[in-house]
C-alpha positions in Angstrom: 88.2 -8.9 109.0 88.0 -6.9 112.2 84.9 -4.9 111.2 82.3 -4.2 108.3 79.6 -2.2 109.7 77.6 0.3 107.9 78.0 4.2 108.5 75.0 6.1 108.4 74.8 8.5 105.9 76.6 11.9 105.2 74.3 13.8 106.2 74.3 12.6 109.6 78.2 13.4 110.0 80.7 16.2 110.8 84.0 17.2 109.6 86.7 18.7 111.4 89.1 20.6 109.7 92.5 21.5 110.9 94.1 24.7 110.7 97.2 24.9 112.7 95.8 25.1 116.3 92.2 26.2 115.1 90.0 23.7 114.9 86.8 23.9 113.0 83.6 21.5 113.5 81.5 21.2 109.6 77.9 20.3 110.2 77.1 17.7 107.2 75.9 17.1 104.8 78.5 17.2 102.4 78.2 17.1 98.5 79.4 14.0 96.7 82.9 14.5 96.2 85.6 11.5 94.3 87.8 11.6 97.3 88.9 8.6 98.4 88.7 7.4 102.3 92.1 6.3 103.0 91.0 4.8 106.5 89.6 5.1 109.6 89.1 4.9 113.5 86.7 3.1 115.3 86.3 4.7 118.8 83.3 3.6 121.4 81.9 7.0 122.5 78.5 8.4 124.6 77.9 10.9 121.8 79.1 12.7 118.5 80.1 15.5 120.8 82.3 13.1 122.8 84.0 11.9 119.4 84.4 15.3 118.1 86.6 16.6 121.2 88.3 13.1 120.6 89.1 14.1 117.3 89.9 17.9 118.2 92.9 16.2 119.8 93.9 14.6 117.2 98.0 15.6 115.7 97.0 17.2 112.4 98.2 21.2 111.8 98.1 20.8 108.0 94.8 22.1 106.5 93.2 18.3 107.0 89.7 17.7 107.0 88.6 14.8 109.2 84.9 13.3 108.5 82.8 11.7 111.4 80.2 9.3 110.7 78.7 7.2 113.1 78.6 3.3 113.0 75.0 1.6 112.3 74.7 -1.2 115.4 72.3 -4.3 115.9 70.1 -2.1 117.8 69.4 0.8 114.4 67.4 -2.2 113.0 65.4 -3.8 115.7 62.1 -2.3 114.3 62.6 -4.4 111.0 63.8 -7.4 113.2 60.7 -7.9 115.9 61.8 -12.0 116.4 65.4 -11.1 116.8 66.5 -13.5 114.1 68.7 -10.8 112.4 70.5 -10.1 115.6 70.7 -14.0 116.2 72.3 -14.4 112.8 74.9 -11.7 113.3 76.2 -13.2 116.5 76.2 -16.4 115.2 79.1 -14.6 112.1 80.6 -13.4 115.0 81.2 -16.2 116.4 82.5 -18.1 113.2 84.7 -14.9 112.3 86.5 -15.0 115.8 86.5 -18.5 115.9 88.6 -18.3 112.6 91.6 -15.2 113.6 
């Protein structure tokens, strides 16, 4: 397994929808829908603005709609783990998961 974070919610996202050249930026959030997330990329970025010109680039002309949702790290949950023992135990799976490939 190379990741399983948690993505915050919808309405924290964007969308970008292709038209051709035009691009178009979707401010979530977004209804429910039965679509089905056929996969993803991780990228490491300052800022949603930084991924969304990342993602402008992107070699889709079709009508595609793109969703951006941002990764939940270590650090989102620090006020619920004040003696570090969550972060301790995460690094520690890490570990055993690289340790295993």
């Amino acid at each position: 397994m190379l990741a399983g974070e948690e993505l915050h919610p919808r309405t924290k996202g964007v969308r970008v929808r292709f038209s051709g050249p035009k691009r178009t930026v979707i401010d979530g959030p977004f209804p429910e829908t039965k679509e089905l997330v056929a996969g993803f990329w991780l990228w490491q970025v300052k800022s949603k603005e930084e991924a969304i010109e990342w993602l402008k680039r992107a070699p889709f002309d079709g009508g595609e709609e793109v969703e951006l949702r941002q990764v939940f790290e270590t650090e989102d949950f620090a006020p619920s783990d004040p003696t570090g023992e969550l972060r301790a135990a995460e690094e520690r799976l890490r570990k055993q998961v690289a340790h295993r490939r």
